[in-house]
MIROBA-793795 format. One record per atom (N, C-alpha, C, O): residue in three letters; x, y, z. Coordinates in steps of 0.1 Angstrom, whole numbers, padded with zeros to 4 digits, always signed. Example, Ala and Ser with C-alpha at 12.3 -4.5 7.8 and 13.67 -1.06 7.14 Angstrom:
2
ALA+0132-0057+0078;ALA+0123-0045+0078;ALA+0132-0033+0078;ALA+0142-0033+0085;SER+0128-0022+0071;SER+0137-0011+0071;SER+0129+0000+0079;SER+0134+0011+0080;
***
This chain:
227
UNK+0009-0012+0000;UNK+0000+0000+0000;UNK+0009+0012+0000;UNK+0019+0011+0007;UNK+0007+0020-0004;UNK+0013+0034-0008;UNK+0014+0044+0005;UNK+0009+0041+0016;UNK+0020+0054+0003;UNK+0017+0067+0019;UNK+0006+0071+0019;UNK-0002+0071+0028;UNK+0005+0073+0007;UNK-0008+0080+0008;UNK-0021+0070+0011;UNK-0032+0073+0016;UNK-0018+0057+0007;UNK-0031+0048+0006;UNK-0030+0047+0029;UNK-0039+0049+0038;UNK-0019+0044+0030;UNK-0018+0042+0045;UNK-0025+0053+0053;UNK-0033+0051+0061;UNK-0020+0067+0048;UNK-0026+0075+0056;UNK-0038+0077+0058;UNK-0042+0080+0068;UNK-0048+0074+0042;UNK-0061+0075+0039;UNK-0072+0065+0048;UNK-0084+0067+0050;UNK-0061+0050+0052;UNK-0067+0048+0059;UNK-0068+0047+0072;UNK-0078+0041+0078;UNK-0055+0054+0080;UNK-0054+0054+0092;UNK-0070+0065+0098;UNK-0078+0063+0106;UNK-0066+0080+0085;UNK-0081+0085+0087;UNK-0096+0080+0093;UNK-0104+0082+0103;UNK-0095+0073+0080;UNK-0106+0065+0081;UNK-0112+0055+0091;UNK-0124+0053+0094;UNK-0098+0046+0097;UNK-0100+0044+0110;UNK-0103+0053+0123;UNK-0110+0049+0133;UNK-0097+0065+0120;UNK-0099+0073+0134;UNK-0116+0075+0131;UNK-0124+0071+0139;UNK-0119+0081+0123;UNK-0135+0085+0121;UNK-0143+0075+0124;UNK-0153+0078+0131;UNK-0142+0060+0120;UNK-0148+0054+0121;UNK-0147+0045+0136;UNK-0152+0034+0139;UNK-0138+0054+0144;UNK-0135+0052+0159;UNK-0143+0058+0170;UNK-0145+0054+0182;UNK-0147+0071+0163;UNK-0146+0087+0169;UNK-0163+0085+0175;UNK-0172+0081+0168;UNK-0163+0087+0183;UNK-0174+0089+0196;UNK-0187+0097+0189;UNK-0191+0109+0187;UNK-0190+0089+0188;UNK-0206+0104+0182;UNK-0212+0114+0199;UNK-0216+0110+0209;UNK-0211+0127+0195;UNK-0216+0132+0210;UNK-0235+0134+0214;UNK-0244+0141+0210;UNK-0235+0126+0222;UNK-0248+0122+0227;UNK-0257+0139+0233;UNK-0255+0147+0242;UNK-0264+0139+0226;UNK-0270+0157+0223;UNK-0279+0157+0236;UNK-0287+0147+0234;UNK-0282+0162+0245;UNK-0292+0165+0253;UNK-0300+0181+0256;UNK-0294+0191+0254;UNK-0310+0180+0260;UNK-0318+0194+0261;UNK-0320+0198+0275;UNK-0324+0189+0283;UNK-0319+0210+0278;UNK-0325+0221+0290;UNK-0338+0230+0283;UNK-0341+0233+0271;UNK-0342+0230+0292;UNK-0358+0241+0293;UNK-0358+0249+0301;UNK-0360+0247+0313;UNK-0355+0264+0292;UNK-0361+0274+0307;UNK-0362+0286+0297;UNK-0366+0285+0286;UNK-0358+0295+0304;UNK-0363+0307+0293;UNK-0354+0317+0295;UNK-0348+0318+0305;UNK-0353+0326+0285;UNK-0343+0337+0281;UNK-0337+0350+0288;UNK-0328+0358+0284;UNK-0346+0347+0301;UNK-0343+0353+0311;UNK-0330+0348+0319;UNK-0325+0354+0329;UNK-0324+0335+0313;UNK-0314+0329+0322;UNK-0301+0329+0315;UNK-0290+0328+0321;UNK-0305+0331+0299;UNK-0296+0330+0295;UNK-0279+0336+0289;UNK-0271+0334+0280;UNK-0280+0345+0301;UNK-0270+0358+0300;UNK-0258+0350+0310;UNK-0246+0348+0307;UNK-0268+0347+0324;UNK-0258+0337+0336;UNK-0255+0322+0326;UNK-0243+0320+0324;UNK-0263+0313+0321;UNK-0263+0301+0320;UNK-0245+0303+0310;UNK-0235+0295+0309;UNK-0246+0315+0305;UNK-0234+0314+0291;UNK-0220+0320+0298;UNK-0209+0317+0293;UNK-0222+0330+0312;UNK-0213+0327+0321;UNK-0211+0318+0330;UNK-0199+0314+0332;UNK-0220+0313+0336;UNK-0210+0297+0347;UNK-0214+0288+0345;UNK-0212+0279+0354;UNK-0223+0283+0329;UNK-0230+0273+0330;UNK-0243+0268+0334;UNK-0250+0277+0339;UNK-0249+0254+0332;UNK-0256+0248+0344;UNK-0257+0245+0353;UNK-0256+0233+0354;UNK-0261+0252+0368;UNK-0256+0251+0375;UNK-0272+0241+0387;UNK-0283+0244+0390;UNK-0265+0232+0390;UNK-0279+0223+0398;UNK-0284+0232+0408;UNK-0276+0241+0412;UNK-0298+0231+0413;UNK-0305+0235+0421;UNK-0319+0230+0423;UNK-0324+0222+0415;UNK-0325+0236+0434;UNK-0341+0229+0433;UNK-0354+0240+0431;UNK-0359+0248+0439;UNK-0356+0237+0416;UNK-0362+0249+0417;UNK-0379+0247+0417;UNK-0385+0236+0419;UNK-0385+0262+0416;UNK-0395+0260+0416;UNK-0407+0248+0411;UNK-0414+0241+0418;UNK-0406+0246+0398;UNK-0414+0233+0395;UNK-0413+0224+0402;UNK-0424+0221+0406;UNK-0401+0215+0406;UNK-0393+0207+0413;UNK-0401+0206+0429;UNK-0409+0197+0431;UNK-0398+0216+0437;UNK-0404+0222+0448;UNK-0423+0220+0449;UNK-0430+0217+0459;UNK-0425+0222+0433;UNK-0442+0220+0434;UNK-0448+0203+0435;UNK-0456+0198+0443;UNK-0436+0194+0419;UNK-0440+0189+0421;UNK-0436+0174+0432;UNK-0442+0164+0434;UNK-0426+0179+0436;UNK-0424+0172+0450;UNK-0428+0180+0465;UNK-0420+0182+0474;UNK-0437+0183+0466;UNK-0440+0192+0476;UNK-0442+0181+0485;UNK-0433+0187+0492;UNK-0446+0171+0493;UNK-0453+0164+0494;UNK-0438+0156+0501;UNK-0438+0154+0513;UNK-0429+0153+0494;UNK-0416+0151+0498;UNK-0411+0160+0507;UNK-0411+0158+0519;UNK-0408+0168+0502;UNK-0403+0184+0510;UNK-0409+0183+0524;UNK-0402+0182+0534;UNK-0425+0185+0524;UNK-0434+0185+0531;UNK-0430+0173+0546;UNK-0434+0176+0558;UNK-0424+0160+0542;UNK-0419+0147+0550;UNK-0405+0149+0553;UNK-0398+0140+0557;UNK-0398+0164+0549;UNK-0384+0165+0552;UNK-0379+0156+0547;UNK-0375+0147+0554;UNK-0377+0154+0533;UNK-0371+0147+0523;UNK-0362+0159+0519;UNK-0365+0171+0517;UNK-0348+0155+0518;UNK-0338+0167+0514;UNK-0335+0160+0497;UNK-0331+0149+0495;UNK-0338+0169+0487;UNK-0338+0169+0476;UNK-0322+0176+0469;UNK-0319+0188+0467;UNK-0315+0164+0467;UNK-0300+0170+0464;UNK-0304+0181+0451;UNK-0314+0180+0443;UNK-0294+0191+0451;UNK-0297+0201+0441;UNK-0290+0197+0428;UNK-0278+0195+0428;UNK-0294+0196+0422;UNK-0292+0188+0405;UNK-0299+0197+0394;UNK-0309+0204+0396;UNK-0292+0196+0383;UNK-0297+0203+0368;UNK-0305+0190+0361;UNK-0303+0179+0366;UNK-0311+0192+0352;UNK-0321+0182+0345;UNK-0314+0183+0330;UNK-0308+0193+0326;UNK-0317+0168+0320;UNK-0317+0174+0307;UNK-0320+0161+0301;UNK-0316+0151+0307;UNK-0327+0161+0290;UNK-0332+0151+0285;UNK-0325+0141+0271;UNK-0313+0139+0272;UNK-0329+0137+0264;UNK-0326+0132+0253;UNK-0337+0132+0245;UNK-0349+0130+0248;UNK-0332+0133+0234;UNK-0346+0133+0218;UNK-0361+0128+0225;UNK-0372+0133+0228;UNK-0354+0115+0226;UNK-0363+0108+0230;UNK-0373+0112+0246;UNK-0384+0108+0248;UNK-0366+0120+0256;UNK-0378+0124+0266;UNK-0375+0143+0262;UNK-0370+0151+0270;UNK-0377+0146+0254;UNK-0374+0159+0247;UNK-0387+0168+0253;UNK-0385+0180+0257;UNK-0395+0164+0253;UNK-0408+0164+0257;UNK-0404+0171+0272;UNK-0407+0183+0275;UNK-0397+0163+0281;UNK-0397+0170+0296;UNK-0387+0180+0292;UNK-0388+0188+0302;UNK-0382+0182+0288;UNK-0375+0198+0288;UNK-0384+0209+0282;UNK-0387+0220+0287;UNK-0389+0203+0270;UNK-0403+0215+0266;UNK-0413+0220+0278;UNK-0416+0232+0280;UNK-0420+0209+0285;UNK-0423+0207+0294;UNK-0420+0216+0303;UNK-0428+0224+0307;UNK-0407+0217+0308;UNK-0399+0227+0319;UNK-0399+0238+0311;UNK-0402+0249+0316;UNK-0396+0238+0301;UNK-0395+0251+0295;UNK-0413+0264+0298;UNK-0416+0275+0303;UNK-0422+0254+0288;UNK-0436+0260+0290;UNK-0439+0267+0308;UNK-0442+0278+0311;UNK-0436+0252+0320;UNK-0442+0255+0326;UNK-0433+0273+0334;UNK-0438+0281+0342;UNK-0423+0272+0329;UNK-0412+0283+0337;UNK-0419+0295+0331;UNK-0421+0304+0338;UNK-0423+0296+0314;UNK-0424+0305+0306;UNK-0438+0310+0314;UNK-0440+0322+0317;UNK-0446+0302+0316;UNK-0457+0303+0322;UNK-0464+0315+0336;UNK-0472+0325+0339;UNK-0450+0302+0342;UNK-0444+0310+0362;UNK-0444+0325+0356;UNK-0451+0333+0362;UNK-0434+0330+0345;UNK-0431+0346+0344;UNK-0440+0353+0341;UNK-0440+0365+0343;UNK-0451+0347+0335;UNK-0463+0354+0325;UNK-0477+0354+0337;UNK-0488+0359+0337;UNK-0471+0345+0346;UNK-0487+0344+0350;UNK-0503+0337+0347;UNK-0515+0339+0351;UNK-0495+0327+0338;UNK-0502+0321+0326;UNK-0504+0307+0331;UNK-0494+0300+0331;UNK-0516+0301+0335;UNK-0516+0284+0332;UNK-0505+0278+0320;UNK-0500+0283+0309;UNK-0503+0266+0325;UNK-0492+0261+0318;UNK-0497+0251+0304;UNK-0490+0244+0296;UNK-0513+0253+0304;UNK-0521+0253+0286;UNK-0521+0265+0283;UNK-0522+0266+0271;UNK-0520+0277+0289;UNK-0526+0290+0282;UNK-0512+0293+0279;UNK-0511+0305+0278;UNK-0499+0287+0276;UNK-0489+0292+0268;UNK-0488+0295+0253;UNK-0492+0285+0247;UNK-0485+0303+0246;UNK-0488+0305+0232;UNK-0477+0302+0227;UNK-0466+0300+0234;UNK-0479+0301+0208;UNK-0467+0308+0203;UNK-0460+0315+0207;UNK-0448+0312+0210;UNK-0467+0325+0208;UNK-0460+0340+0206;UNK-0453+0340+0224;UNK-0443+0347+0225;UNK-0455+0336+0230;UNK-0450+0328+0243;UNK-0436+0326+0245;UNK-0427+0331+0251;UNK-0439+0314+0235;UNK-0429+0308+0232;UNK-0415+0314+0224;UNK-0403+0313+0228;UNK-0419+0319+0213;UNK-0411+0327+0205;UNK-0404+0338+0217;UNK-0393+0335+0223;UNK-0408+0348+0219;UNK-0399+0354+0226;UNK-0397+0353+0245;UNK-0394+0363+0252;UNK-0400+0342+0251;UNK-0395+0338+0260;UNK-0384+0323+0263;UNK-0375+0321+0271;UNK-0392+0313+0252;UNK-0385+0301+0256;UNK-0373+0300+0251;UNK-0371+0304+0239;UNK-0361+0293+0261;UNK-0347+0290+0253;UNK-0348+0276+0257;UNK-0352+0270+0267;UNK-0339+0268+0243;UNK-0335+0253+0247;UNK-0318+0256+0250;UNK-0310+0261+0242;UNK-0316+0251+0261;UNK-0300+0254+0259;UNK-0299+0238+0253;UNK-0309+0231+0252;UNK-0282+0231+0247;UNK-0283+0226+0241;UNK-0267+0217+0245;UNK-0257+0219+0239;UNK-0268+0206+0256;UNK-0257+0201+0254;UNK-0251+0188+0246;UNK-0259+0179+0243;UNK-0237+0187+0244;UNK-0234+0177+0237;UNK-0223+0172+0247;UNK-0213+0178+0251;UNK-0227+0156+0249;UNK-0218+0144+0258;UNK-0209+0143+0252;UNK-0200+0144+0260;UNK-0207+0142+0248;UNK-0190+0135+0238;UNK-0184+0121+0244;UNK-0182+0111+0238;UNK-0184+0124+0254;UNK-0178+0115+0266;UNK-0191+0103+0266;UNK-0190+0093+0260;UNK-0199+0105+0270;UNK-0211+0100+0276;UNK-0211+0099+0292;UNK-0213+0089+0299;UNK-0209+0110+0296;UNK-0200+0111+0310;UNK-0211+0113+0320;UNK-0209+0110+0332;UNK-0225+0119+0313;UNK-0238+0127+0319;UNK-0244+0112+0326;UNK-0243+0101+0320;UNK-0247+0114+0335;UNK-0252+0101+0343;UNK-0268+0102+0340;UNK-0274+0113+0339;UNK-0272+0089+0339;UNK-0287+0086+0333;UNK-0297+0077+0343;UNK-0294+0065+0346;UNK-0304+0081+0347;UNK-0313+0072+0354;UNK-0319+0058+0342;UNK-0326+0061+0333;UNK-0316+0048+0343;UNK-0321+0037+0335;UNK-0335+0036+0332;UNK-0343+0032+0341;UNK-0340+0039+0320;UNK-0360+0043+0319;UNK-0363+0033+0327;UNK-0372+0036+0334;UNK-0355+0014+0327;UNK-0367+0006+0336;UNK-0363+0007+0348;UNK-0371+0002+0356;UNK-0352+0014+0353;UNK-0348+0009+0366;UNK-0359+0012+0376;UNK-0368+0019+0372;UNK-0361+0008+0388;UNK-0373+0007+0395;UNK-0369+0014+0408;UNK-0379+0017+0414;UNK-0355+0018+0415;UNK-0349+0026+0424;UNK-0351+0015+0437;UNK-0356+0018+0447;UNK-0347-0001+0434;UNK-0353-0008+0444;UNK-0340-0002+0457;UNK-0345-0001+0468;UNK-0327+0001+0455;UNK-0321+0005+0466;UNK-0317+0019+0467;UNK-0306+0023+0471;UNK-0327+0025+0462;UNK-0327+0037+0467;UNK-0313+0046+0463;UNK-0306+0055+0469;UNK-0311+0040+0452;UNK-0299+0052+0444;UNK-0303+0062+0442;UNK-0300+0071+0450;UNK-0309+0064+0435;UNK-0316+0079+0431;UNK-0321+0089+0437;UNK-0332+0084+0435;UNK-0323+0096+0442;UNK-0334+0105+0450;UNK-0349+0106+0439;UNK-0350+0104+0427;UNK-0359+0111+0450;UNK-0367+0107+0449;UNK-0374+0119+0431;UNK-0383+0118+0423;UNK-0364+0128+0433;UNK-0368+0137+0415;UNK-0365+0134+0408;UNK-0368+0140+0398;UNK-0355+0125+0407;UNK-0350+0119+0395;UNK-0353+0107+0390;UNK-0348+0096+0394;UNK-0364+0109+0377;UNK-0373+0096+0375;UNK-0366+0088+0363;UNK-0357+0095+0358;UNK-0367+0077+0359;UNK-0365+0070+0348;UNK-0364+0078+0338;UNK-0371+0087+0336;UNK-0350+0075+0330;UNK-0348+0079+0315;UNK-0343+0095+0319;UNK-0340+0102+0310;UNK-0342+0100+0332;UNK-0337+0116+0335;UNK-0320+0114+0330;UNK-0313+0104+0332;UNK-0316+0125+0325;UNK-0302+0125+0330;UNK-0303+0140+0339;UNK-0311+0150+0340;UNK-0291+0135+0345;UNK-0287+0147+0356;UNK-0272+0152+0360;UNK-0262+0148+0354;UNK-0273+0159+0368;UNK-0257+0164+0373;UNK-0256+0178+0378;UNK-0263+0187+0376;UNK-0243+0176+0390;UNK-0244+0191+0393;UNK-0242+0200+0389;UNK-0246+0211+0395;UNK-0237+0199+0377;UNK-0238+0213+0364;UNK-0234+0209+0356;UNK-0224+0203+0354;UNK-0245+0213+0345;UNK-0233+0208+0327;UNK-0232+0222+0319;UNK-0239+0232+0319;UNK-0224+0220+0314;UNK-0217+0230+0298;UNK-0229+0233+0294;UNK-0239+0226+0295;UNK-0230+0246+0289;UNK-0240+0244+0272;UNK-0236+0246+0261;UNK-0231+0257+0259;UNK-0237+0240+0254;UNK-0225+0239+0239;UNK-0240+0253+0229;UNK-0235+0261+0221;UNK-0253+0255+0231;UNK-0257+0259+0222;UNK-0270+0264+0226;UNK-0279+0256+0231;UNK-0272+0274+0224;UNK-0291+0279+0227;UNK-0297+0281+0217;UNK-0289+0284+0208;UNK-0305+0280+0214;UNK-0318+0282+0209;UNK-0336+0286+0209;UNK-0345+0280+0214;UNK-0334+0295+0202;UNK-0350+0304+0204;UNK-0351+0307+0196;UNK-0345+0305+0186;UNK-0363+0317+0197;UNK-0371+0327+0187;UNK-0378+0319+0176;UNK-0386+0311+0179;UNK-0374+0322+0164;UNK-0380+0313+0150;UNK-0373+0299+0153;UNK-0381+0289+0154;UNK-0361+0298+0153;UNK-0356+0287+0155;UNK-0360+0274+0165;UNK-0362+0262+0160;UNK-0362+0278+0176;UNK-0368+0271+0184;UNK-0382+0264+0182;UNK-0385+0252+0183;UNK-0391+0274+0178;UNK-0405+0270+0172;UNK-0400+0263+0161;UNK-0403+0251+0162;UNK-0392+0265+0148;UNK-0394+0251+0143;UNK-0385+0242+0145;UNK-0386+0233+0137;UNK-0375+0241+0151;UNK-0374+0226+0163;UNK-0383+0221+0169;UNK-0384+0209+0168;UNK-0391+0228+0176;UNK-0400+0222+0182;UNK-0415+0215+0173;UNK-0422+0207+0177;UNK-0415+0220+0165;UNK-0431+0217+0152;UNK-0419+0201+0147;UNK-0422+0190+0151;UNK-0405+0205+0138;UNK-0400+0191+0132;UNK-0397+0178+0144;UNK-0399+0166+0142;UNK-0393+0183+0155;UNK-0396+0170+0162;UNK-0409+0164+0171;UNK-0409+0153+0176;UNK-0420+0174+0171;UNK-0436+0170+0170;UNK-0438+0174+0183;UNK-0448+0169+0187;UNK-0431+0181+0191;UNK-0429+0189+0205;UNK-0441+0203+0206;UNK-0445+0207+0217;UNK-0445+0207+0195;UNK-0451+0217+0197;UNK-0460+0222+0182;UNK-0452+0223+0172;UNK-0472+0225+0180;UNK-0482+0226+0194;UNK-0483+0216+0200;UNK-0482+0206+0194;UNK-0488+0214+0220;UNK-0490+0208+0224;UNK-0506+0198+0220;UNK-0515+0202+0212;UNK-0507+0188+0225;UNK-0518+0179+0214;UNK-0528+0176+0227;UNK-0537+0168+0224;UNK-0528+0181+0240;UNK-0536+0181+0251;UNK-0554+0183+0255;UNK-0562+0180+0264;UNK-0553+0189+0241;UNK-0567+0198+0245;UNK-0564+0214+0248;UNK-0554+0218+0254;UNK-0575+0221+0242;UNK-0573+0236+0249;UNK-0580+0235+0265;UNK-0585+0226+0272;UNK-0579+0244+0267;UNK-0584+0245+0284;UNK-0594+0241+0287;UNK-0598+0233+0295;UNK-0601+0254+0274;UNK-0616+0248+0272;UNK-0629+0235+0274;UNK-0640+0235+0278;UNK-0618+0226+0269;UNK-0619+0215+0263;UNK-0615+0201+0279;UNK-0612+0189+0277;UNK-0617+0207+0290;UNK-0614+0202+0302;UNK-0610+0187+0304;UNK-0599+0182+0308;UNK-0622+0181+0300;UNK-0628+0166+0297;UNK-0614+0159+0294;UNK-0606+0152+0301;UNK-0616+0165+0277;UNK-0606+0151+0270;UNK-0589+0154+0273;UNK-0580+0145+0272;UNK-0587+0166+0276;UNK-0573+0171+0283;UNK-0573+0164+0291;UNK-0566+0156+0286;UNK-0576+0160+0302;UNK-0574+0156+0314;UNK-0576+0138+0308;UNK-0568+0129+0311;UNK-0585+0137+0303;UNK-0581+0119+0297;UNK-0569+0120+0288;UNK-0561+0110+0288;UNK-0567+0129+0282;UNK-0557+0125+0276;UNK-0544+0122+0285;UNK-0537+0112+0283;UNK-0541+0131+0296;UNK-0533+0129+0309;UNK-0533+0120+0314;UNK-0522+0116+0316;UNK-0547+0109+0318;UNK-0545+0098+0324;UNK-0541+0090+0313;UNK-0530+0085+0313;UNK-0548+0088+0305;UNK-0538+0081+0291;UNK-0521+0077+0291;UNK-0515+0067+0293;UNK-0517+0090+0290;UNK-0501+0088+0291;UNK-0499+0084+0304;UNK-0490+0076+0305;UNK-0507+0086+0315;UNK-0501+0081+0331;UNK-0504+0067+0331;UNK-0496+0060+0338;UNK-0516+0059+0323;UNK-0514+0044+0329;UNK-0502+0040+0316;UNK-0494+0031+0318;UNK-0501+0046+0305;UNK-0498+0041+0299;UNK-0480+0042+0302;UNK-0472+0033+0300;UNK-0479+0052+0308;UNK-0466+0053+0320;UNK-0464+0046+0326;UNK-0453+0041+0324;UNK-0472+0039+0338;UNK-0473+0032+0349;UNK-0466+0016+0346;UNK-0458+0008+0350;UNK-0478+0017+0337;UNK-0472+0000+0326;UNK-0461-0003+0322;UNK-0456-0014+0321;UNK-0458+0006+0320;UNK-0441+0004+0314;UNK-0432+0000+0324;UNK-0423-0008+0322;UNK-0433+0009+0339;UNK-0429+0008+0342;UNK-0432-0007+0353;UNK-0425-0017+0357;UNK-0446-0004+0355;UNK-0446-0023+0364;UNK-0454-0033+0353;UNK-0466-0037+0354;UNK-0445-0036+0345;UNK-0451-0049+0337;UNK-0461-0062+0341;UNK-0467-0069+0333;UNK-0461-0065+0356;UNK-0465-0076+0363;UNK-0479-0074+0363;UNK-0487-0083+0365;UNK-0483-0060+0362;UNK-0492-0053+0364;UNK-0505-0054+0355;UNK-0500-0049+0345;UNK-0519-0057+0352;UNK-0528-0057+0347;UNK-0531-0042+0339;UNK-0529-0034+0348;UNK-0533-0039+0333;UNK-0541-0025+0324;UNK-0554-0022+0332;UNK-0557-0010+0334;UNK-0565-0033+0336;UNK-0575-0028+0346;UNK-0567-0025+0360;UNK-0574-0017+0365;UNK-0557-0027+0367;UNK-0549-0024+0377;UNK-0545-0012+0378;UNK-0547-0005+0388;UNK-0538-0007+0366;UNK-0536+0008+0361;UNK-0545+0013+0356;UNK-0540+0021+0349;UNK-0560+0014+0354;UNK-0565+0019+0352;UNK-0576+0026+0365;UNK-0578+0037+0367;UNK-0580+0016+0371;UNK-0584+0020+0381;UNK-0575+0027+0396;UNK-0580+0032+0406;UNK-0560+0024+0392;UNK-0551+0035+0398;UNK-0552+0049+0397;UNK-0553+0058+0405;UNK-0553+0049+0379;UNK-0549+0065+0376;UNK-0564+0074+0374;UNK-0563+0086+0376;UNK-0575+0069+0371;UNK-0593+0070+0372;UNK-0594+0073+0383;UNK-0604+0081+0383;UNK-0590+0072+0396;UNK-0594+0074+0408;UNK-0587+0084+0415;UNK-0588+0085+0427;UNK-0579+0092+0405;UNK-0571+0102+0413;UNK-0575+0113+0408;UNK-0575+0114+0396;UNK-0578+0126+0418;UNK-0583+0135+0416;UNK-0577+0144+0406;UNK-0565+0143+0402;UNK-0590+0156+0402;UNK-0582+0159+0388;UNK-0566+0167+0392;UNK-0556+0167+0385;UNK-0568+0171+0400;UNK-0555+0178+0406;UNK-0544+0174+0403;UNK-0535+0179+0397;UNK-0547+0159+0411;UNK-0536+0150+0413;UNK-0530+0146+0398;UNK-0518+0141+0396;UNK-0538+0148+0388;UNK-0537+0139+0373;UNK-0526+0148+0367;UNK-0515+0145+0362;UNK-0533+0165+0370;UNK-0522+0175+0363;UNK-0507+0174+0369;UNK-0496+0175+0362;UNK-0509+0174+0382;UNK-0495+0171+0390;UNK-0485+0159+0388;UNK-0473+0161+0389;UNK-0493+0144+0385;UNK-0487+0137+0385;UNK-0481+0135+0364;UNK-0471+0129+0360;UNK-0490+0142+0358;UNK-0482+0141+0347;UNK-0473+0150+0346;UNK-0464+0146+0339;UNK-0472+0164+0350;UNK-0462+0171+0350;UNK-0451+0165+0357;UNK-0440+0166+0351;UNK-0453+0157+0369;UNK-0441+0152+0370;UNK-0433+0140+0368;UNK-0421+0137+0370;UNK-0445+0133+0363;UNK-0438+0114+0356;UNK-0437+0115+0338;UNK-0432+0107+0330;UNK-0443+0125+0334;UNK-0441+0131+0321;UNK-0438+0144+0313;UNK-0436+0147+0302;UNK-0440+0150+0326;UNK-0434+0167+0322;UNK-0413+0164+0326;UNK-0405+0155+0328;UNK-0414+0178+0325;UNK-0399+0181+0336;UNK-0398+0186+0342;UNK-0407+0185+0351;UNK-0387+0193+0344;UNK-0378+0201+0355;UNK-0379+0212+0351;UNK-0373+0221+0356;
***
């Protein structure tokens, strides 16, 4: 083989060595993003967090302070975090967020693993010895602060959010009380299932059917919303 042929393929070796960096998402909004691009992500317990573990809090449960961030795939709880923060600023129920909302408040900040270094809660793990604390659900990744390699908003953001099917939300308007709120238990048994397979579908159903509507919005914000 030639120098050149050797070198072409030592290349080719390294690339086809080289680590793809594992992309994850933050939700919050543009009001953060002046600090986040000086010290980073930095863990804490914030408001959402606080609501929807109140109940913990409440039993003197100490909630280690941690940053959230998702993958493609639970991309959803970062939007999620994002709406409901955009929300907190506006004063706004966390359906009554708009467009126009969105466009000039929401940011995705945007990290990339390289490493794969971000620690991940296992979607089936079940927390039978109590590794995890109790906000950090299946399929989360977490840590006491990450990088942000990239933000994103304004136009941009809105269509990230339409090409990966993130937005508009598909809930129901407010209006529309009834089938919002089934559509919520929907994803919660169909949540639940996944996670206890041993489990009957009439078992999870009359779990998630019998919990007040309160409880339905709270528990999907926080077994299918985010941080």
């Amino acid at each position: 083989m030639s120098r050149v042929g050797r070198l072409a393929s030592r290349l080719v070796g390294k690339q086809a060595t080289r680590k793809v960096a594992r992309t994850l998402y933050h939700g919050t909004t543009v009001d953060n993003e002046a600090s986040i691009r000086q010290i980073g992500l930095v863990g804490g317990v914030g408001k959402f967090t606080e609501w929807a573990y109140e109940e913990n809090l409440e039993a003197g449960e100490d909630l280690p302070e941690i940053v959230f961030a998702a993958d493609k795939g639970g991309l959803g709880k970062a939007v999620n975090a994002m709406v409901h923060h955009i929300g907190a600023k506006l004063g706004k129920d966390f359906h009554g967020v708009t467009d126009n909302d969105i466009l000039n408040h929401g940011l995705l900040v945007i990290i990339y693993d390289e490493e794969n270094r971000i620690e991940q809660r296992p979607e089936e793990d079940e927390n039978y010895h109590d590794k995890y604390p109790s906000h950090v659900e299946p399929g989360d990744y977490f840590s006491e602060e990450l990088s942000a390699d990239k933000f994103v908003k304004g136009r941009q953001l809105l269509r990230l959010l339409e090409r990966y099917g993130q937005w508009p939300r598909t809930y129901g308007p407010k209006s529309n009380e009834l089938a919002r709120l089934n559509k919520m238990r929907g994803e919660l048994i169909a949540r639940w299932l996944r996670q206890n397979p041993e489990k009957t579908k009439q078992e999870a159903m009359n779990l998630v059917q019998g919990l007040p509507d309160a409880k339905v919005e709270q528990y999907f914000r926080q077994y299918v919303g985010g941080r």
